[in-house]
TORKOL-828622 format. One record per residue (C-alpha): residue number from 0; residue in three letters; chain; x, y, z. Coordinates in steps of 0.1 Angstrom, whole numbers, plus 5000, padded with zeros to 4 digits. Layout:
<recs>
 seq type mol    x    y    z
 NUM  ALA   A    X    Y    Z
...
</recs>
This chain:
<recs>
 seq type mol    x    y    z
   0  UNK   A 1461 3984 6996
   1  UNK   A 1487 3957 6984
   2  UNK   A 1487 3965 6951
   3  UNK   A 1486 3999 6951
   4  UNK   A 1518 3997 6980
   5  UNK   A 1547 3983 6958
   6  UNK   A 1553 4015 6939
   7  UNK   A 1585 4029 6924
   8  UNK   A 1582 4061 6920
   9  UNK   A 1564 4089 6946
  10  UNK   A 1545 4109 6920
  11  UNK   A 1545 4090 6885
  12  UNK   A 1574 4083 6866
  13  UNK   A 1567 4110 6843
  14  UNK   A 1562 4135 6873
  15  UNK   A 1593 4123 6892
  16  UNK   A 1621 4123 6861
  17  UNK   A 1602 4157 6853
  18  UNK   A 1602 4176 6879
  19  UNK   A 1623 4159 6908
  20  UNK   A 1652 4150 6889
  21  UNK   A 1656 4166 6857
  22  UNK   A 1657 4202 6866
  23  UNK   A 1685 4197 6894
  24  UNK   A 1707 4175 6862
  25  UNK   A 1702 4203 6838
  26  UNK   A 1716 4226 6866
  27  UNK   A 1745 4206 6864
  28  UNK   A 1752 4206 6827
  29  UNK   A 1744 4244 6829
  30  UNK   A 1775 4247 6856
  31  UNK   A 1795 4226 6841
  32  UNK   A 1788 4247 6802
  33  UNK   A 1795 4279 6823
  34  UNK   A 1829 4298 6820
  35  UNK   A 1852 4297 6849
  36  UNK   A 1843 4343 6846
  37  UNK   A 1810 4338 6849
  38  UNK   A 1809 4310 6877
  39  UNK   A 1831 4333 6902
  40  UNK   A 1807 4365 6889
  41  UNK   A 1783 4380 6913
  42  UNK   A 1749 4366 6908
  43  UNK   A 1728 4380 6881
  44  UNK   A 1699 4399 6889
  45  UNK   A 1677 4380 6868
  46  UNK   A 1687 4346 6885
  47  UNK   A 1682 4359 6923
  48  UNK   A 1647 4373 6906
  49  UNK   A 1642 4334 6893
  50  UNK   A 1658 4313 6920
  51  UNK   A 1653 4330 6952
  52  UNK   A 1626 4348 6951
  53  UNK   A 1606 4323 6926
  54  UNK   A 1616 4292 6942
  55  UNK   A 1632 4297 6973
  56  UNK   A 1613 4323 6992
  57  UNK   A 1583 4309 6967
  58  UNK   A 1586 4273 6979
  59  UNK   A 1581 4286 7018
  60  UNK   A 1550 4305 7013
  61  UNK   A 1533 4275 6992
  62  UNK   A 1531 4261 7024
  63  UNK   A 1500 4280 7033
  64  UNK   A 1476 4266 7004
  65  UNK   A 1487 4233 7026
  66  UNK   A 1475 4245 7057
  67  UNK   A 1467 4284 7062
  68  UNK   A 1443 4280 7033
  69  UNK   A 1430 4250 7036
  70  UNK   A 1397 4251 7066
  71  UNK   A 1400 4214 7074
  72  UNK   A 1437 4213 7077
  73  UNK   A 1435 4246 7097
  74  UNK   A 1416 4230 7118
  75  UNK   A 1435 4200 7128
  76  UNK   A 1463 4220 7130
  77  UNK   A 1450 4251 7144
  78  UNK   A 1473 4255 7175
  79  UNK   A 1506 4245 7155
  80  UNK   A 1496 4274 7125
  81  UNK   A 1485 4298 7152
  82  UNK   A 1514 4293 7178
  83  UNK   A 1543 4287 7152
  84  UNK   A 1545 4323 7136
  85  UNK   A 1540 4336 7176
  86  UNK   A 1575 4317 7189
  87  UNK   A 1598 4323 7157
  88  UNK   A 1589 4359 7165
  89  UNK   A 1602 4357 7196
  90  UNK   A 1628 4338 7196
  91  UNK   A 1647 4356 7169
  92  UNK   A 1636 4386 7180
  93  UNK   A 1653 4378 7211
  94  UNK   A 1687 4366 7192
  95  UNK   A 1688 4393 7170
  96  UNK   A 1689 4418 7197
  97  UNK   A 1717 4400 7212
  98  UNK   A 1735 4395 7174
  99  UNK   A 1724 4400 7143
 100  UNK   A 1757 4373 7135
 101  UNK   A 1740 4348 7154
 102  UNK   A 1708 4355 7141
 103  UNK   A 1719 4347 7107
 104  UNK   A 1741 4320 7121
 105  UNK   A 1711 4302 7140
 106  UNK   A 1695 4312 7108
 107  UNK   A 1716 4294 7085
 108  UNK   A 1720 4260 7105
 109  UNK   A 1682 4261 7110
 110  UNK   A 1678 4262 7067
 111  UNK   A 1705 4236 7067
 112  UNK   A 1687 4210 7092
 113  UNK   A 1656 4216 7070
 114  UNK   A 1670 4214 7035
 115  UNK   A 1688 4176 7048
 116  UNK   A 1656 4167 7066
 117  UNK   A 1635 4177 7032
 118  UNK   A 1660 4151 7015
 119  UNK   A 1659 4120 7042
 120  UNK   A 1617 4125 7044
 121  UNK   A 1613 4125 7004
 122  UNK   A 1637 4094 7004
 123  UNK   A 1616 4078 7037
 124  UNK   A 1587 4084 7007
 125  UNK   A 1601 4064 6979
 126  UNK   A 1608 4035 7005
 127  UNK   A 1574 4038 7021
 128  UNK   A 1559 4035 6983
 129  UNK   A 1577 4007 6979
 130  UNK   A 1573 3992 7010
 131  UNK   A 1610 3988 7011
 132  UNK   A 1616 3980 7050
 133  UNK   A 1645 3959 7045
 134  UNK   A 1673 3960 7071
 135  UNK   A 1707 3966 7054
 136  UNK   A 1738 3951 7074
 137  UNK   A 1760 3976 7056
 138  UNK   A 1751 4007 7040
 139  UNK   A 1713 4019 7056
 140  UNK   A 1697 4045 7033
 141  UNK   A 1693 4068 7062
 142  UNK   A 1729 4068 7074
 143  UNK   A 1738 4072 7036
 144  UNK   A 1720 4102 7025
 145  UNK   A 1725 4119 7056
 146  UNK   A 1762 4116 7049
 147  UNK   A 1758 4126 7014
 148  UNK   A 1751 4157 7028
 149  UNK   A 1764 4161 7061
 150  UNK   A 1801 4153 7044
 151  UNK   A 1798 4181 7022
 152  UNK   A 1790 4208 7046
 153  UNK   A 1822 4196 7068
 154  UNK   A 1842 4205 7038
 155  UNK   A 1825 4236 7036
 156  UNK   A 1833 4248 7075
 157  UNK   A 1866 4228 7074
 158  UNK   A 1882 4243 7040
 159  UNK   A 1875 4279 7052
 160  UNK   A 1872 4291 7012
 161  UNK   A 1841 4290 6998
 162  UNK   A 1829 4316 6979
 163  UNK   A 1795 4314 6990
 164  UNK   A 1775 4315 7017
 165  UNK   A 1741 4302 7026
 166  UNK   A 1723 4338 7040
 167  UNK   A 1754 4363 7044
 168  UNK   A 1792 4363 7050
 169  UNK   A 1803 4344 7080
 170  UNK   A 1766 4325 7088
 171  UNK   A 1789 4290 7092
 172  UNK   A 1813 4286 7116
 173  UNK   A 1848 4285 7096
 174  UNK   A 1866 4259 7114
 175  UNK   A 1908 4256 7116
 176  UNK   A 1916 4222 7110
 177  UNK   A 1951 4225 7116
 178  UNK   A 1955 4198 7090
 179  UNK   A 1970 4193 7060
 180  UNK   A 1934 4198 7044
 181  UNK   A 1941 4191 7008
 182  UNK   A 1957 4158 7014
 183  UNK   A 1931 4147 7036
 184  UNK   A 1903 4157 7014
 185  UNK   A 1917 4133 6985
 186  UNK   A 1911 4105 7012
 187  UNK   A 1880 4116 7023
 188  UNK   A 1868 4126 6988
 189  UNK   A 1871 4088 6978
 190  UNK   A 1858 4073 7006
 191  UNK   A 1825 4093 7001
 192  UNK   A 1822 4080 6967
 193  UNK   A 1833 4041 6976
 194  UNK   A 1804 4049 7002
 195  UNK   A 1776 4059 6979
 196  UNK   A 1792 4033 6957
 197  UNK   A 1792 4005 6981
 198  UNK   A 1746 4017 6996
 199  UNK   A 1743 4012 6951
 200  UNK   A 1759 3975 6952
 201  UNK   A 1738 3969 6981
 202  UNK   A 1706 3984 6973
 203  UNK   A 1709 3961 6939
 204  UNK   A 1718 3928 6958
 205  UNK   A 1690 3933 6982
 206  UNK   A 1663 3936 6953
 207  UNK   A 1674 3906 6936
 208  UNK   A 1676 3882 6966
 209  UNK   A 1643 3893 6969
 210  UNK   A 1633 3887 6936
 211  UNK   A 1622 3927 6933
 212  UNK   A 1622 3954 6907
 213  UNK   A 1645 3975 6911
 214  UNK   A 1638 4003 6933
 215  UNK   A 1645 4034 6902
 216  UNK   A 1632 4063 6919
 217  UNK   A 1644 4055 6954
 218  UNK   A 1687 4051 6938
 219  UNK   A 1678 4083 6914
 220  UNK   A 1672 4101 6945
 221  UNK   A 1699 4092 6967
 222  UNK   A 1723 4093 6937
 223  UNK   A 1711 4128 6927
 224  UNK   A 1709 4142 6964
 225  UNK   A 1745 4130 6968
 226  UNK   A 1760 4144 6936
 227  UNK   A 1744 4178 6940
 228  UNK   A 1755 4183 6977
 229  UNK   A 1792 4176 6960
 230  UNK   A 1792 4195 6934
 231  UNK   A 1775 4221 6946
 232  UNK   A 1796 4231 6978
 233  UNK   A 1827 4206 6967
 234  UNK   A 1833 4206 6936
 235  UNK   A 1821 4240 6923
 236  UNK   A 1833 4268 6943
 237  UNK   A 1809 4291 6928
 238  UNK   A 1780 4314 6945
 239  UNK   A 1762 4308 6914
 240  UNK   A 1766 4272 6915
 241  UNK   A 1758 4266 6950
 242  UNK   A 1726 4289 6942
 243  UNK   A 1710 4266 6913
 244  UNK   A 1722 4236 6929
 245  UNK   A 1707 4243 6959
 246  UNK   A 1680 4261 6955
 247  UNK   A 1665 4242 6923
 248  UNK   A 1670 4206 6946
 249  UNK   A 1651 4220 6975
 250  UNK   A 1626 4242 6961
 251  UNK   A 1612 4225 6930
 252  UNK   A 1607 4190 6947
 253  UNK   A 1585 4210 6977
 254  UNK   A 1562 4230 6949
 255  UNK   A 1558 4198 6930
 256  UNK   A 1549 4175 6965
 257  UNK   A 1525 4209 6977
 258  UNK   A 1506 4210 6942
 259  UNK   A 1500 4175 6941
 260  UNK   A 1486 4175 6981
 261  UNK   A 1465 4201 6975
 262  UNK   A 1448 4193 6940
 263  UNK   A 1447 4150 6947
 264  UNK   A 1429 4160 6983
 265  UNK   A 1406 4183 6964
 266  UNK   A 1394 4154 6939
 267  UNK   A 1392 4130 6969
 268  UNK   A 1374 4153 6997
 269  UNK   A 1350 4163 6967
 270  UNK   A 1342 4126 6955
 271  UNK   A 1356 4131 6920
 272  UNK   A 1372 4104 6904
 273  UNK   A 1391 4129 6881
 274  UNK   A 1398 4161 6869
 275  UNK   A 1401 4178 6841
 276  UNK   A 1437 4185 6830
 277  UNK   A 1431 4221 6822
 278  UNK   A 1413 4224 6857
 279  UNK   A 1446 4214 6874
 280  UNK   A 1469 4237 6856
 281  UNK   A 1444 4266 6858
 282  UNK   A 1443 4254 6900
 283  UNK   A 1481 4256 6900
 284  UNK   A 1489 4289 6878
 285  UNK   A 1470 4304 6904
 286  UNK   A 1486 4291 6934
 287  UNK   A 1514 4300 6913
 288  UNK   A 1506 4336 6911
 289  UNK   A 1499 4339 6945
 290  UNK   A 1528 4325 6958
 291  UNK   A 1547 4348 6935
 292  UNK   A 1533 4380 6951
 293  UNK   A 1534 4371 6986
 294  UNK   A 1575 4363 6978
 295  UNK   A 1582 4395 6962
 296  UNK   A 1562 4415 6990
 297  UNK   A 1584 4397 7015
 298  UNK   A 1617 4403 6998
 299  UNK   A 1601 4444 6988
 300  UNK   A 1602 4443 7027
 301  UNK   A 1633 4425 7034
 302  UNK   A 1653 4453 7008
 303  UNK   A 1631 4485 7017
 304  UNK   A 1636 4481 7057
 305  UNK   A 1673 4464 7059
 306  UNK   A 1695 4458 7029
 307  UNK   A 1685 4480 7000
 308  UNK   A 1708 4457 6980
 309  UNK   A 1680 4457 6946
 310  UNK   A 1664 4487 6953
 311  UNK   A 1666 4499 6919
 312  UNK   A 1648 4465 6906
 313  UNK   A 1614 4468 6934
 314  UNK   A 1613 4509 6935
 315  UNK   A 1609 4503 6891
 316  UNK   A 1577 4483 6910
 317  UNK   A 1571 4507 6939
 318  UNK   A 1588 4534 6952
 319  UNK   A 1594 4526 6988
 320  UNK   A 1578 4550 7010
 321  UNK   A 1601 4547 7039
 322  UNK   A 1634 4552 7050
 323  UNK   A 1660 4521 7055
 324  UNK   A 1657 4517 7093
 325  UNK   A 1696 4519 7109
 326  UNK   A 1683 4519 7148
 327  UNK   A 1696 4486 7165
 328  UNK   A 1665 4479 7180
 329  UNK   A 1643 4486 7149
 330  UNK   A 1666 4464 7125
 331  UNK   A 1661 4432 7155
 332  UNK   A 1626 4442 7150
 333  UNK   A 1622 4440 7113
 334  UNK   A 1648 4410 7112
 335  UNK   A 1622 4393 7135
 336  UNK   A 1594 4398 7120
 337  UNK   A 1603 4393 7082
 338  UNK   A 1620 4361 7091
 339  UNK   A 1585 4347 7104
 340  UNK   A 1577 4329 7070
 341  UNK   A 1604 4315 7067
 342  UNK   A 1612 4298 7105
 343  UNK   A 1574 4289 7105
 344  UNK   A 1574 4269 7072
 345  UNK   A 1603 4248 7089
 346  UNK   A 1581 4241 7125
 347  UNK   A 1552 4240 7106
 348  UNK   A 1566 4212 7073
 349  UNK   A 1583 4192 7103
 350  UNK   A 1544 4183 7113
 351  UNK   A 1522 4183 7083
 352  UNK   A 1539 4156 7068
 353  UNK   A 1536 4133 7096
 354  UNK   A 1513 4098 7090
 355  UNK   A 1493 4103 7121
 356  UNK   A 1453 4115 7128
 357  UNK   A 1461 4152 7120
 358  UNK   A 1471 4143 7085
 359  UNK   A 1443 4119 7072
 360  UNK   A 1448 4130 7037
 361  UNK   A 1485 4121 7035
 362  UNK   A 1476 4085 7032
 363  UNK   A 1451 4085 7007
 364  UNK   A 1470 4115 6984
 365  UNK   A 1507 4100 6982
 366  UNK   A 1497 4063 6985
</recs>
């Protein structure tokens, strides 16, 4: 496997600068193009149709060509996939008929330990590539880009005026400091970028005591993860910002990692040494398609029973044939229920993606 081990990038290069990095630094020029107007404007339509439904909500039901779809992975994880759906049910019905607050709030820092987890495992995949299992004395990647992030979302809870949220008003915790926060911030605002500054010197020294290319892919995504989480939540204070920043970072990474599992385990479990181009886009338009209508049933579901925020956009679809449902009971119910997806993609991702016996694929597909 030597040769094959001492890899740069996760995908290809091509793959990786396409679809990894260069959407989430086009986001970034689009932000920083955008008038100060149209950065504190409500979200567009058009964008939540795009973003959140495309990718976000998109990006958790693609789990199930992964798994639900796939016979032998259903197999080997048959009492995860069964059991998963049956406990997030449960659990949140039980919170949301004790608060619908701390059902989003349990909610939200739920999202949150997934989207930072999703970051630390894709980074734990460059240096796994690379075999890069050198000890740092200073700056270790996974203390690094776990502060890249975690830094951010204590400005968020400690600032107290972010116009955003990550599900609905109030899901963080605002926090008090008591301090004075804008003179502290300046401090703590350099510090994070001596950090990230200090893991680059570093990461360069290492590979040239030992003799090493330079580890691209692995510095392009700790470099990109920590300027998003910055100018996303710190820099921008913007819904709309946080919404392309985030979303586009989490949920186009996931697709890409998905539609490569799925399509390089097909061509290995059938023998073939290739495919045909065509083949693989037709494969993918149609996991495409189908991810597409499963999202917009869940989010028909999520407006028609609860919010009936874009009702004029899915009744132009379907009319909805029921009433918005205003009993206590029925909304922990229907909060529950529709949240399923979502809380079983992150049990179910925290297990799929482990190098063990239940995943003999993984090897063979990302290595």
């Amino acid at each position: 496997m030597g040769g094959n081990f001492n890899k740069v990038w996760i995908f290809s290069r091509k793959i990786d600068l396409s679809l990894l990095f260069l959407p989430v630094w086009l986001t970034w020029v689009v932000c920083f193009s955008l008038s100060e107007s149209v950065l504190e404007a409500k979200v567009p339509l058009w964008v939540w149709v795009v973003f959140i439904l495309g990718i976000d909500v998109g990006h958790v039901w693609s789990t199930i060509f992964r798994t639900y779809f796939d016979k032998e992975e259903f197999k080997n994880h048959k009492s995860l996939l069964i059991f998963s759906p049956i406990i997030a049910f449960t659990i949140f019905f039980l919170i949301a008929s004790f608060s619908q607050v701390w059902f989003w709030r349990i909610m939200a820092y739920l999202a949150l330990y997934h989207f930072i987890k999703q970051q630390f495992g894709f980074l734990a995949l460059y240096k796994a590539k690379a075999g890069d299992f050198t000890k740092k004395l200073i700056f270790k990647d996974k203390w690094v880009i776990y502060f890249s992030m975690v830094y951010p979302v204590l400005y968020w809870h400690f600032s107290g005026n972010r116009a955003f949220s990550w599900f609905v008003e109030g899901d963080f915790l605002s926090i008090n400091s008591g301090l004075a926060f804008e003179t502290v911030t300046v401090i703590t605002n350099v510090l994070y970028w001596i950090t990230l500054l200090g893991w680059l010197i570093e990461e360069v020294i290492n590979s040239q005591r030992q003799g090493r290319e330079i580890l691209k892919g692995k510095i392009l995504w700790m470099l990109t993860t920590a300027f998003n989480w910055y100018l996303g939540i710190v820099y921008f204070n913007s819904d709309l910002a946080f919404t392309l920043t985030n979303v586009i970072a989490h949920g186009i990474p996931y697709l890409t990692l998905i539609f490569f599992y799925v399509e390089k385990k097909k061509t290995l479990s059938q023998n073939k040494y290739k495919v045909g181009k065509a083949t693989v886009i037709a494969h993918i338009f149609l996991m495409m398609v189908v991810i597409l209508l499963l999202a917009m049933g869940e989010e028909y579901f999520w407006d028609m029973l609860l919010y009936r925020e874009r009702s004029a956009f899915f009744e132009a679809i379907i009319p909805y044939p029921i009433r918005e449902q205003r009993l206590f009971w029925m909304q922990a119910f229907c909060l529950a229920l529709l949240s399923v997806p979502q809380v079983a993609h992150y049990i179910i991702d925290g297990f799929i993606w482990k190098g063990n016996r239940k995943n003999p694929y993984l090897q063979k597909v990302l290595f």
